[in-house]
PDB file as gemmi writes it, atoms N, CA and C in Angstrom:
CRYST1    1.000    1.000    1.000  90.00  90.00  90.00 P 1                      
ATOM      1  N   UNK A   1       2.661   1.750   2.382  1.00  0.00           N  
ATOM      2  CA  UNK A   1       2.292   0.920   3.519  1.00  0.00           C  
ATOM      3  C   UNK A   1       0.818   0.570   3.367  1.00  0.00           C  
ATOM      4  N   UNK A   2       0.671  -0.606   3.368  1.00  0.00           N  
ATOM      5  CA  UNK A   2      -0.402  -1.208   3.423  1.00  0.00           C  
ATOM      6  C   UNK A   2      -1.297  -1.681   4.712  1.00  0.00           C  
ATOM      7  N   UNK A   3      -2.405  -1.453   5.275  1.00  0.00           N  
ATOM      8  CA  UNK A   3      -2.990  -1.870   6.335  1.00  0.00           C  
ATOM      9  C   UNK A   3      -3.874  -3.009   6.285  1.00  0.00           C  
ATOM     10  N   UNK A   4      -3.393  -4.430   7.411  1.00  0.00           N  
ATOM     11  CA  UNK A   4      -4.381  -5.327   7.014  1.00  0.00           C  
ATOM     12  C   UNK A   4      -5.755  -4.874   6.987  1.00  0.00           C  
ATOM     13  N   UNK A   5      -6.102  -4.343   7.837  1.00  0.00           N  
ATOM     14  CA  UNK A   5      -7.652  -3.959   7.863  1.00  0.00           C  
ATOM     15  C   UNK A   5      -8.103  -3.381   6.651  1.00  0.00           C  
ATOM     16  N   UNK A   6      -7.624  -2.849   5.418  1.00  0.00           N  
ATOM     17  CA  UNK A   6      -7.849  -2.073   4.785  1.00  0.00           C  
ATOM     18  C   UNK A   6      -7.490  -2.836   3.664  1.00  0.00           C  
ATOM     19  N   UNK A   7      -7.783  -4.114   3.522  1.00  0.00           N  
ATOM     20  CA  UNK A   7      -6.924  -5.003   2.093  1.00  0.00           C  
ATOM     21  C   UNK A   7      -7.922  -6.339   2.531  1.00  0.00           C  
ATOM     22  N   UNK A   8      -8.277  -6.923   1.231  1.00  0.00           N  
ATOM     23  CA  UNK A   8      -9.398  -7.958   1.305  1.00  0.00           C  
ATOM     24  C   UNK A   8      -8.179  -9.299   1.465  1.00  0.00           C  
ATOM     25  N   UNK A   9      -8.498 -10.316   1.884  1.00  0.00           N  
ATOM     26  CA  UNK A   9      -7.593 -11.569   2.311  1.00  0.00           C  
ATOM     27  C   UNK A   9      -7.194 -11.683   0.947  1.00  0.00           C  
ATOM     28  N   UNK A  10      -8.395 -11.923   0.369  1.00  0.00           N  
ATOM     29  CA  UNK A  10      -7.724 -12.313  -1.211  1.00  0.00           C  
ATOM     30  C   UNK A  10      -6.799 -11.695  -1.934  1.00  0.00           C  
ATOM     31  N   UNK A  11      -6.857  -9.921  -1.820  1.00  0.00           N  
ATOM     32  CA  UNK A  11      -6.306  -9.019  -2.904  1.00  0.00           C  
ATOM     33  C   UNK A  11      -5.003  -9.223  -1.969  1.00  0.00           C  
ATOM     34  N   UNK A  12      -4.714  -9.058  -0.661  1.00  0.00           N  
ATOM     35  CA  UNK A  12      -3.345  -9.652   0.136  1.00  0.00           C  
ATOM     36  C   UNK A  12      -2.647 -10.488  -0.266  1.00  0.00           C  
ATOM     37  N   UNK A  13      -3.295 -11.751  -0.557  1.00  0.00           N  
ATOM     38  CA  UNK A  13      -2.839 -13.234  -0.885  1.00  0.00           C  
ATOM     39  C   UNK A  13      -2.173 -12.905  -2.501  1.00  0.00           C  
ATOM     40  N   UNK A  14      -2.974 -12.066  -3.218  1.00  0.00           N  
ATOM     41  CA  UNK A  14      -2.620 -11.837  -4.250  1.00  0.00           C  
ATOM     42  C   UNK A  14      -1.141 -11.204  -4.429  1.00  0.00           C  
ATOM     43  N   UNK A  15      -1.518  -9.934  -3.884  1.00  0.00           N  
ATOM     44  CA  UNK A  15       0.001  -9.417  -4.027  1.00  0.00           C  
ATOM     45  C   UNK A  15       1.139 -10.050  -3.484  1.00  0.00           C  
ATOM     46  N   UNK A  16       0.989 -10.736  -2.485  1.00  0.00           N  
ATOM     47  CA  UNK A  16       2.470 -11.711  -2.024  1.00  0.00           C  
ATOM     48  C   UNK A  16       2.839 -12.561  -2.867  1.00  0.00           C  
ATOM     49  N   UNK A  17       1.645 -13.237  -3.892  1.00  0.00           N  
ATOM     50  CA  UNK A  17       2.184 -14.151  -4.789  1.00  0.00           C  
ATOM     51  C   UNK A  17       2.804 -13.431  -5.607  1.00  0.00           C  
ATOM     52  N   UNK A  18       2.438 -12.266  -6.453  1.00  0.00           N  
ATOM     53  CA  UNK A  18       2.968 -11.229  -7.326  1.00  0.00           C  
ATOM     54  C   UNK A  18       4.197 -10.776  -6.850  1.00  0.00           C  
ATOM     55  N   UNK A  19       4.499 -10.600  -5.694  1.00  0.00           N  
ATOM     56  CA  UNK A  19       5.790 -10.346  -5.025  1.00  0.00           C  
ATOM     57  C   UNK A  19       5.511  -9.160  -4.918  1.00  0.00           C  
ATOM     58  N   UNK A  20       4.596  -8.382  -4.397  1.00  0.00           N  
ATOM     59  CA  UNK A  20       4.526  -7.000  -5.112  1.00  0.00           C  
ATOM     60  C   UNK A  20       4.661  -6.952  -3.479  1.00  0.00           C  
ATOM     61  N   UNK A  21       4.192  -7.454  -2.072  1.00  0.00           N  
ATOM     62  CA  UNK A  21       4.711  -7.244  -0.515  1.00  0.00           C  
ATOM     63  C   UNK A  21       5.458  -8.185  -0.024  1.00  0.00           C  
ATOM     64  N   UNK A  22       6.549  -7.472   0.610  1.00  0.00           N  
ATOM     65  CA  UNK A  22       8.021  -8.151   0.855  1.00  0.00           C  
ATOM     66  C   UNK A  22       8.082  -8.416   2.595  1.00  0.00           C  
ATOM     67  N   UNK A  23       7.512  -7.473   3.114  1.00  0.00           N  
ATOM     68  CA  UNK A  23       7.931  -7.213   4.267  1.00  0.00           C  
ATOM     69  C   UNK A  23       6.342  -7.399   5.190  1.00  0.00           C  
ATOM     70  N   UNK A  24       6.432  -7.262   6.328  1.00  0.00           N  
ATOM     71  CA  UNK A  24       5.112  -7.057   7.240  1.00  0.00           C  
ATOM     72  C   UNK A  24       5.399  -6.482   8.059  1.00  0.00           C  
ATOM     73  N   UNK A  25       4.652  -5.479   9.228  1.00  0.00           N  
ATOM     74  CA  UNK A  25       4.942  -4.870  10.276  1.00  0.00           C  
ATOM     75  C   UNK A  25       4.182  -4.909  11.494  1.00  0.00           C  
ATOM     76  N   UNK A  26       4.459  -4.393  12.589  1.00  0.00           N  
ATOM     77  CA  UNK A  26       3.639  -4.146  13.856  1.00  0.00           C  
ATOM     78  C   UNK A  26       3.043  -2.798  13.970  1.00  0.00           C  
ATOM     79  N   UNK A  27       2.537  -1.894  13.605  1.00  0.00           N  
ATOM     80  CA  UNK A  27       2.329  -0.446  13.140  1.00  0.00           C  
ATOM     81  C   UNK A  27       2.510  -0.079  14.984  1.00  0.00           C  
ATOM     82  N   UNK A  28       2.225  -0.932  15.860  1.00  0.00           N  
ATOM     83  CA  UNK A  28       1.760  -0.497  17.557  1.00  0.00           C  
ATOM     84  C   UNK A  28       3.619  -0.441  18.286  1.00  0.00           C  
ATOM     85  N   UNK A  29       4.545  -1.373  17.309  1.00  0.00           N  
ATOM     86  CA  UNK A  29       5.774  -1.214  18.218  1.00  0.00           C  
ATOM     87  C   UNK A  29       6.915  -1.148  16.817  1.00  0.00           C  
ATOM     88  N   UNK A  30       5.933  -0.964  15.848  1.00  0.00           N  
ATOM     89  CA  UNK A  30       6.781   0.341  14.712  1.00  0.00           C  
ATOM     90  C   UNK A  30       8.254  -0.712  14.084  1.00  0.00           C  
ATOM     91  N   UNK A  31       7.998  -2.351  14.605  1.00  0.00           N  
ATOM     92  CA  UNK A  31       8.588  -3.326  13.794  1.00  0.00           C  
ATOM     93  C   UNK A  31       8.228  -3.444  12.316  1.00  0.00           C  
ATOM     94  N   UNK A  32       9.280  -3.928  11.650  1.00  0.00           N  
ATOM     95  CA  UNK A  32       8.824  -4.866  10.399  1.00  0.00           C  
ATOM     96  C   UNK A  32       9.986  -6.230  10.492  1.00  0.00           C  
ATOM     97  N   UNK A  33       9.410  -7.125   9.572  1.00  0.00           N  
ATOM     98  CA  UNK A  33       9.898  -8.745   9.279  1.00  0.00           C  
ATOM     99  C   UNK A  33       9.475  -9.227   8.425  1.00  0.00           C  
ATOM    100  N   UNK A  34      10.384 -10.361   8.050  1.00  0.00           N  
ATOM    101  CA  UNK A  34      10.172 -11.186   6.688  1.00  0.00           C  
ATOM    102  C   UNK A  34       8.586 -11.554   7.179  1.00  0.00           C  
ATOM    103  N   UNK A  35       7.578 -11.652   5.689  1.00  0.00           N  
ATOM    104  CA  UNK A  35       5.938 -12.883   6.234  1.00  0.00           C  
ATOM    105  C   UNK A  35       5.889 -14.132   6.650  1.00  0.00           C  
ATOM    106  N   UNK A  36       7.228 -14.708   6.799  1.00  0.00           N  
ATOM    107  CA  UNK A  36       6.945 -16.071   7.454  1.00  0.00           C  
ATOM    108  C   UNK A  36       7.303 -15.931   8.950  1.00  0.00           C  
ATOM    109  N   UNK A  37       7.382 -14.655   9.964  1.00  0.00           N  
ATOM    110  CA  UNK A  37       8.256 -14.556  10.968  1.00  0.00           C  
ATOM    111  C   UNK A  37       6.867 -15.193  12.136  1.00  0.00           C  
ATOM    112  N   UNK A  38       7.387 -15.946  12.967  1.00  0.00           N  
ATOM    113  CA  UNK A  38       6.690 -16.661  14.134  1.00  0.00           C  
ATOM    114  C   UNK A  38       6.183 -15.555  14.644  1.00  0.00           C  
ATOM    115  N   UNK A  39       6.450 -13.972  14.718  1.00  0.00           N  
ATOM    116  CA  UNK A  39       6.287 -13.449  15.556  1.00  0.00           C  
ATOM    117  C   UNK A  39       5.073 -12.630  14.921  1.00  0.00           C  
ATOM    118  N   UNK A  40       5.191 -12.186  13.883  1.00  0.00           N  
ATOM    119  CA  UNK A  40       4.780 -11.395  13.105  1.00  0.00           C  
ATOM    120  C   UNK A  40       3.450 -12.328  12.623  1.00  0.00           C  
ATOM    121  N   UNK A  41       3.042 -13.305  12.391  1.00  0.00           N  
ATOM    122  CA  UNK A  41       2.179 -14.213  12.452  1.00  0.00           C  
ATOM    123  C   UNK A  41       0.988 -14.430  13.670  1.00  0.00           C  
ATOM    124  N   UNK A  42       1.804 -14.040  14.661  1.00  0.00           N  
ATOM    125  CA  UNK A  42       0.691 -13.744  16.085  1.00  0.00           C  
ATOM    126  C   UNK A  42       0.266 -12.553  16.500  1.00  0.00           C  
ATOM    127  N   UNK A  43       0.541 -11.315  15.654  1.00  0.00           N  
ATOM    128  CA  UNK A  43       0.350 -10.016  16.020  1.00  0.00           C  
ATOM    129  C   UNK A  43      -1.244 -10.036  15.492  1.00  0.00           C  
ATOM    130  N   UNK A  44      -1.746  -9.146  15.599  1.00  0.00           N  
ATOM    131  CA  UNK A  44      -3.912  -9.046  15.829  1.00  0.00           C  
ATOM    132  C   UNK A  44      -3.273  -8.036  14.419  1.00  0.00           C  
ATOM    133  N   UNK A  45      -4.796  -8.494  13.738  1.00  0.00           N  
ATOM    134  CA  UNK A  45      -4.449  -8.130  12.452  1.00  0.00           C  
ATOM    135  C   UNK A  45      -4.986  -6.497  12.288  1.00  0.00           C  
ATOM    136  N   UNK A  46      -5.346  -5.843  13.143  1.00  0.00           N  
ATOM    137  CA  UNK A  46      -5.427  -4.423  13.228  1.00  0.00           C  
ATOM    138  C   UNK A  46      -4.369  -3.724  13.364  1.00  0.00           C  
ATOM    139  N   UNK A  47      -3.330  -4.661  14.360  1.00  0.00           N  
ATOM    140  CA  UNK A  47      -1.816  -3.982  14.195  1.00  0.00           C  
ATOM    141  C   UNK A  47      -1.076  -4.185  12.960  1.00  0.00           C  
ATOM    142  N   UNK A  48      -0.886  -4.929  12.396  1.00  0.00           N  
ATOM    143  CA  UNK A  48      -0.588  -5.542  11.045  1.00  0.00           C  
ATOM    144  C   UNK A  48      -0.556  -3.994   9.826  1.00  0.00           C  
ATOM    145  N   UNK A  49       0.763  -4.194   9.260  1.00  0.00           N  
ATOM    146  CA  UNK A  49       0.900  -3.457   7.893  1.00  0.00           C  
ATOM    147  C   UNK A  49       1.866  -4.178   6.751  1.00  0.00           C  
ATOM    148  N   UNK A  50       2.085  -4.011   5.837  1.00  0.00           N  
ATOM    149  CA  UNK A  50       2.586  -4.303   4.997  1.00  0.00           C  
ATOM    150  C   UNK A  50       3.112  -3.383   4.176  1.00  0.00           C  
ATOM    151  N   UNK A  51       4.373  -3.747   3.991  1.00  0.00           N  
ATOM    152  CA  UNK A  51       5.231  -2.795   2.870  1.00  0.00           C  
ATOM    153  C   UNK A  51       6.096  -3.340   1.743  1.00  0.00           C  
ATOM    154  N   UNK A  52       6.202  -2.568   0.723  1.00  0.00           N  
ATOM    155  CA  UNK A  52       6.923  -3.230  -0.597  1.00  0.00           C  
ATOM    156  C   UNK A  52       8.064  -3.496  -0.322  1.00  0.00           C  
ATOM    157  N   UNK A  53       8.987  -2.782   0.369  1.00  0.00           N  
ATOM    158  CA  UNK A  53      10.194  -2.651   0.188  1.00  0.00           C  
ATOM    159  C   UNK A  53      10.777  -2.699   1.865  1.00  0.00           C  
ATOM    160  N   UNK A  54      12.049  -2.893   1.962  1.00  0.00           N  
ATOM    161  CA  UNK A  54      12.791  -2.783   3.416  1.00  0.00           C  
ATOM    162  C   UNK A  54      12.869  -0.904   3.536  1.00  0.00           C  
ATOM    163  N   UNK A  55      13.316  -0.764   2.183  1.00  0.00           N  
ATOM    164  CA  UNK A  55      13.034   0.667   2.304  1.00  0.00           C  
ATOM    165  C   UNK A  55      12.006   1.646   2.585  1.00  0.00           C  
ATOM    166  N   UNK A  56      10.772   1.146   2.103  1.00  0.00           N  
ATOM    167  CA  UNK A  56       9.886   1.553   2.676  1.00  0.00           C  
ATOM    168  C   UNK A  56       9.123   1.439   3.737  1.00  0.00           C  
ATOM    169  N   UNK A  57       9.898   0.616   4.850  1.00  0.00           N  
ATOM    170  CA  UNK A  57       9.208   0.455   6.176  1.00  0.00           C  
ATOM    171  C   UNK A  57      10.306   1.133   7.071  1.00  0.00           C  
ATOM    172  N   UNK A  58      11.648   1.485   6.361  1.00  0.00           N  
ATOM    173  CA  UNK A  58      12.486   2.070   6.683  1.00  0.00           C  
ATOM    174  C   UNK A  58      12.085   3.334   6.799  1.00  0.00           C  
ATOM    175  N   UNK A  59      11.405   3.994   5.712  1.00  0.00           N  
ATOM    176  CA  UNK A  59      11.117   5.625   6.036  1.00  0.00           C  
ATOM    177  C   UNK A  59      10.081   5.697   6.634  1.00  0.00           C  
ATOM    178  N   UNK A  60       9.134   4.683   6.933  1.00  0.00           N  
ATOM    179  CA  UNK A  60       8.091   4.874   8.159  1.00  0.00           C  
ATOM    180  C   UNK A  60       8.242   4.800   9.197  1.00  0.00           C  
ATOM    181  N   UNK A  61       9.973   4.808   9.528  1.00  0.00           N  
ATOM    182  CA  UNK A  61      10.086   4.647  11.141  1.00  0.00           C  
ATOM    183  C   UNK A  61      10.160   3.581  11.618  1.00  0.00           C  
ATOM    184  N   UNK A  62      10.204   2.663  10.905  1.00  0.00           N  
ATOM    185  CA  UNK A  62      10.074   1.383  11.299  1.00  0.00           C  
ATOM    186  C   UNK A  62      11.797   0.375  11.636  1.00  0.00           C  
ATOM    187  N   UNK A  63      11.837  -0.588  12.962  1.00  0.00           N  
ATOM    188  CA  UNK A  63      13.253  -0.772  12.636  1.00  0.00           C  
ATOM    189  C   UNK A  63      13.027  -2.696  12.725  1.00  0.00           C  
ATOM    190  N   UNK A  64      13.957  -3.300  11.772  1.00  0.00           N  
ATOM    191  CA  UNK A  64      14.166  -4.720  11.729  1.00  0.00           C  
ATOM    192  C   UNK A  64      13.973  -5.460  13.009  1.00  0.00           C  
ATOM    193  N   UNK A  65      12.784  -6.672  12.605  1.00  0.00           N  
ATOM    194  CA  UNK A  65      12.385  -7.977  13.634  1.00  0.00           C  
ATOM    195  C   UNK A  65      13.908  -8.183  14.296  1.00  0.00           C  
ATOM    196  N   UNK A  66      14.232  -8.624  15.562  1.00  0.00           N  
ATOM    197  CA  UNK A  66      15.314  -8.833  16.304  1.00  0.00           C  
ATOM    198  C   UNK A  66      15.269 -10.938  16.521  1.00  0.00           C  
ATOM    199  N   UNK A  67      13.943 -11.159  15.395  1.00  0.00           N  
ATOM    200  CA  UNK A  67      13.763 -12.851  15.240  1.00  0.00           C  
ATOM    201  C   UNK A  67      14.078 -13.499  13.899  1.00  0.00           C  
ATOM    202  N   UNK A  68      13.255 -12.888  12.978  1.00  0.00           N  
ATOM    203  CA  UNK A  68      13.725 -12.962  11.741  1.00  0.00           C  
ATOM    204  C   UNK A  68      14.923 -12.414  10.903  1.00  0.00           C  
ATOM    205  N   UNK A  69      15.137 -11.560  11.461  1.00  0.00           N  
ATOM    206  CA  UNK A  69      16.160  -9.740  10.678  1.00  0.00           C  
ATOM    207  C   UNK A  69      17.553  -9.720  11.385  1.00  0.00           C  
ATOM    208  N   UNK A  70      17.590 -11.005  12.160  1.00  0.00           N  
ATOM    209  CA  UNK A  70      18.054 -11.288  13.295  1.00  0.00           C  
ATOM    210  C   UNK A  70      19.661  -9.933  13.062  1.00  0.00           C  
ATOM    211  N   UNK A  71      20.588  -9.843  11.867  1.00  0.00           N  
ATOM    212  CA  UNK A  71      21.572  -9.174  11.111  1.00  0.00           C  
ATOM    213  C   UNK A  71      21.158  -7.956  11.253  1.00  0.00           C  
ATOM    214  N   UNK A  72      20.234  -7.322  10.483  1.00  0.00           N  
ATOM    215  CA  UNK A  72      19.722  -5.876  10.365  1.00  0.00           C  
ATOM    216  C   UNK A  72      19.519  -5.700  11.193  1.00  0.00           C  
ATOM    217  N   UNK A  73      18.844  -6.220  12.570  1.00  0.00           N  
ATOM    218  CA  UNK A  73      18.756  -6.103  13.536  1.00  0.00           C  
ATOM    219  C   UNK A  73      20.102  -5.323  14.409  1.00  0.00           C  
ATOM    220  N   UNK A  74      20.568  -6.297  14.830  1.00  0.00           N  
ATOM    221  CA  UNK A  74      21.928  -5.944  15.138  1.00  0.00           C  
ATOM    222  C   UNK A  74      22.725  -4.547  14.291  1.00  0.00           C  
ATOM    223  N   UNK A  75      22.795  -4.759  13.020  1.00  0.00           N  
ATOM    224  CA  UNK A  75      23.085  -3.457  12.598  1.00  0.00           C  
ATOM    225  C   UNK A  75      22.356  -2.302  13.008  1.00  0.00           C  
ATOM    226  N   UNK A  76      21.186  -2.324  13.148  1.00  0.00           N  
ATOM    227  CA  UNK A  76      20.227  -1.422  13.454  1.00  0.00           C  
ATOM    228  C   UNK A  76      20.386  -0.635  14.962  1.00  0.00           C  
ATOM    229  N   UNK A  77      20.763  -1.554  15.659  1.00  0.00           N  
ATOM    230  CA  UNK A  77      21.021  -1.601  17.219  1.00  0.00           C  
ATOM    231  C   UNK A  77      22.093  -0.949  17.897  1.00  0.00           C  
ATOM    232  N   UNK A  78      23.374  -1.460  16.734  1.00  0.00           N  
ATOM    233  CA  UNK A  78      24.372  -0.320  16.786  1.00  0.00           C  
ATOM    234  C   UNK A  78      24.662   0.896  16.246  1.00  0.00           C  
ATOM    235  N   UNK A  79      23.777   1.125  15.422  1.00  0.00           N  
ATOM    236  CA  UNK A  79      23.633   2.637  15.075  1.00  0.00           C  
ATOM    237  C   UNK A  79      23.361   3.422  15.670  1.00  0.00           C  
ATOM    238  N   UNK A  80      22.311   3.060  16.533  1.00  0.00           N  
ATOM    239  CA  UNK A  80      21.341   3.944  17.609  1.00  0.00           C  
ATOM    240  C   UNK A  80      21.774   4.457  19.170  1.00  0.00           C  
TER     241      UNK A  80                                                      
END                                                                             
């Protein structure tokens, strides 16, 4: 998990082109979502994290955008 605050714009910009971050999160309401999500785009970039994998925002506790993830979502929802 990656923290915006803790990653230069550039070296960020970098790794998304590399594909090397897949996912983004809300660290304050413990979401993640695809980087193009409307929602995830207006969050303050202190809340902001980033992770490689679905899996790895998965073992941080983290559960699927209910905008973007709209599927996982729902799966997610009925598990619980």
């Amino acid at each position: 998990m990656i923290h915006h605050v803790e990653i230069l714009d550039i070296d960020l910009r970098s790794k998304i082109k590399q594909k090397q971050i897949f996912f983004g999160g809300n660290k304050k309401l413990k979401i993640y979502g695809k980087l193009n999500c409307k929602s995830g785009k207006r969050m303050k970039k202190e809340n902001r994290v980033f992770f490689l994998s679905e899996t790895e925002a998965l073992e941080n506790g983290y559960r699927p955008c209910g905008h973007c993830m709209h599927l996982d979502y729902k799966k997610w929802k009925n598990e619980t």
